[in-house]
C-alpha positions in Angstrom: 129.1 81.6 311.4 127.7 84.1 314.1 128.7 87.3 311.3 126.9 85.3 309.2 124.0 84.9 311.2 123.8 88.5 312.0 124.3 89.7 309.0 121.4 88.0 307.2 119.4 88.7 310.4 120.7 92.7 309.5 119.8 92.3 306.0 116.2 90.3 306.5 115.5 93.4 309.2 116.3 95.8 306.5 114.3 94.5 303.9 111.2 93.5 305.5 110.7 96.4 307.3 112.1 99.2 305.4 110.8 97.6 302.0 106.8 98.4 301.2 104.8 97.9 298.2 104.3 100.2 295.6 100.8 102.2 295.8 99.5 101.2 292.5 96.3 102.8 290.9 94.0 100.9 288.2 92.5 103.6 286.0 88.8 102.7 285.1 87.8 105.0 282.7 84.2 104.8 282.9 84.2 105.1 287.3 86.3 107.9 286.8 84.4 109.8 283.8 81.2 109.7 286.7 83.3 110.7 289.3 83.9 113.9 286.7 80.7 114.5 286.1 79.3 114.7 289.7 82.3 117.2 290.8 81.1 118.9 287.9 77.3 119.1 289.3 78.4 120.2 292.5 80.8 123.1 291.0 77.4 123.9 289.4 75.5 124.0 292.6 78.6 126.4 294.2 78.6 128.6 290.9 81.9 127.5 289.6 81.0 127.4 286.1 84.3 127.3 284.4 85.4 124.4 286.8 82.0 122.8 286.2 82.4 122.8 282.3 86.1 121.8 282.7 84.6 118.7 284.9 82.2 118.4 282.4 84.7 117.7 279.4 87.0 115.6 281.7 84.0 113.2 281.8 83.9 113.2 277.8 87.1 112.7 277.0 87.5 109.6 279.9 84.2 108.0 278.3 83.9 109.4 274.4 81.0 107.3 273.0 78.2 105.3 275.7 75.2 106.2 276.5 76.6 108.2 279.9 78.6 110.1 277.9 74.7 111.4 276.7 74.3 112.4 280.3 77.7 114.3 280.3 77.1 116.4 277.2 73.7 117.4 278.1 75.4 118.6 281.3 77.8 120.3 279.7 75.0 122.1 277.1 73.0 122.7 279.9 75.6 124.7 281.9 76.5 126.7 278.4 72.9 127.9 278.5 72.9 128.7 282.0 75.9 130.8 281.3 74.7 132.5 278.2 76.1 130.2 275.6 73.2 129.0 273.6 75.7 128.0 270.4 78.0 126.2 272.2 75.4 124.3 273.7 73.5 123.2 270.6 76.4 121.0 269.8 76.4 118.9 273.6 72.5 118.8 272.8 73.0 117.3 269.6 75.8 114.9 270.5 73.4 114.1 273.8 70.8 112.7 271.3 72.9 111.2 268.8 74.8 108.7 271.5 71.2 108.1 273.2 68.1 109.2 271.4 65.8 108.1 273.8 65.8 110.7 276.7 62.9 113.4 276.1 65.1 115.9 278.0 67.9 116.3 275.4 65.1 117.2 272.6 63.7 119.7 274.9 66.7 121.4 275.5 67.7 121.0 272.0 64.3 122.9 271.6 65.0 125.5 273.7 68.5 126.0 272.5 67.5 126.6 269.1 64.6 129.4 270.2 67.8 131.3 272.2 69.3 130.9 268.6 66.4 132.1 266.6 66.8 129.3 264.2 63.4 127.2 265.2 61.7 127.6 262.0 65.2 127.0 259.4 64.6 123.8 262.0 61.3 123.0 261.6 61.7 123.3 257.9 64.9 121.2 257.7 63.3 118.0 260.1 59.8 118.2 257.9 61.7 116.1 255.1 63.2 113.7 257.4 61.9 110.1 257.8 64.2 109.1 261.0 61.8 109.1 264.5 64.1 110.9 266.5 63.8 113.6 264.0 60.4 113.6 264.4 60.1 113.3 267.7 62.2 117.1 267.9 59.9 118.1 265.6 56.9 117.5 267.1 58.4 119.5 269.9 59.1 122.0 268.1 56.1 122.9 266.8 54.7 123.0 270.3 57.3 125.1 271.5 56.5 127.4 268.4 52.5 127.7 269.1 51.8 125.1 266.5 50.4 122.9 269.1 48.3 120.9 267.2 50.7 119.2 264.3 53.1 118.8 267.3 50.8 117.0 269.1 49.8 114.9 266.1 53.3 114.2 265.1 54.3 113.0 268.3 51.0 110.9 268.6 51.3 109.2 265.5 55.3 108.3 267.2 53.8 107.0 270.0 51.2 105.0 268.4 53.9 103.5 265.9 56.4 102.5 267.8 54.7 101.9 271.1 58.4 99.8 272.1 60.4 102.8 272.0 61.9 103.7 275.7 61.1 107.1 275.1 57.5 106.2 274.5 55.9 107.1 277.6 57.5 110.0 278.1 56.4 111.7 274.9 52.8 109.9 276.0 53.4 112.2 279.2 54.6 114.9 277.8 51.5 115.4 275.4 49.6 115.1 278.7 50.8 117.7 280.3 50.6 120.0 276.6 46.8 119.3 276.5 46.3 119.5 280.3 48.1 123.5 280.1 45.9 124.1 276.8 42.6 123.3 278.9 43.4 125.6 281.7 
């Protein structure tokens, strides 16, 4: 009875002490894909670019279609510019304002990335037919951006006055501010 005794003594020693759980690790896509994209700002702010755009499309791939993923590819477009990529980044832009249309800053870089590609005015003439707002919303922009200030200003006027709901709303409200505030100086 005592070997007994000691030997499940032995045995409860060896298992309780020697025996730990398993680390275990819940992947949640959408924490992580953020987690991506801010190691990929701050390889941008140290001037790791390739690192930055492989964060970047870490981010992407974790989180394919929400409106952060928006967020991620106008990162990614914007480091492509930086970097002297205009082409590649036309794409991120695009994508940026297809998941979430309602962020002035993808349709300015969007802007910006088609004047680096010299194709404003294939653009300008390819969004004139268009119906949809968002098209006209880049429009507008682009005709500012091209010296056309007044139809831009027009355009994105007669946005804001029909669909004064729309998120992006105010910004184009302020953005038309600040065009006709630089015009008067």
């Amino acid at each position: 009875m005592k070997r007994f005794a000691l030997l499940f003594l032995f045995i409860t020693v060896i298992f309780t002490s020697a025996y730990r759980k398993p680390y275990s690790y819940k992947v949640d896509a959408e924490k992580d894909a953020f987690l991506h994209n801010n190691i990929g700002i701050n390889y941008l702010q140290d001037r790791i670019y390739y690192a930055a755009i492989q964060e970047f499309k870490i981010a992407i791939n974790l989180s394919p279609n929400t409106q952060a993923t928006a967020i991620f590819k106008n990162n990614l477009g914007e480091t492509y510019i930086f970097i002297g990529y205009p082409d590649m980044a036309r794409v991120c832009f695009e994508d940026a304002i297809k998941l979430y249309g309602l962020n002035l800053k993808y349709y300015m870089n969007l802007a910006d990335c088609y004047a680096l590609l010299n194709i404003t005015n294939s653009k300008i003439n390819e969004l004139t037919a268009s119906e949809s707002v968002y098209d006209k919303i880049l429009l507008g922009i682009l005709y500012i951006k091209t010296g056309e200030q007044k139809r831009g200003v027009i355009i994105l006027d007669e946005i804001c006055q029909a669909n004064p709901e729309l998120l992006i709303t105010s910004a184009i409200r302020q953005y038309l501010k600040n065009v006709l505030n630089t015009n008067k100086n």
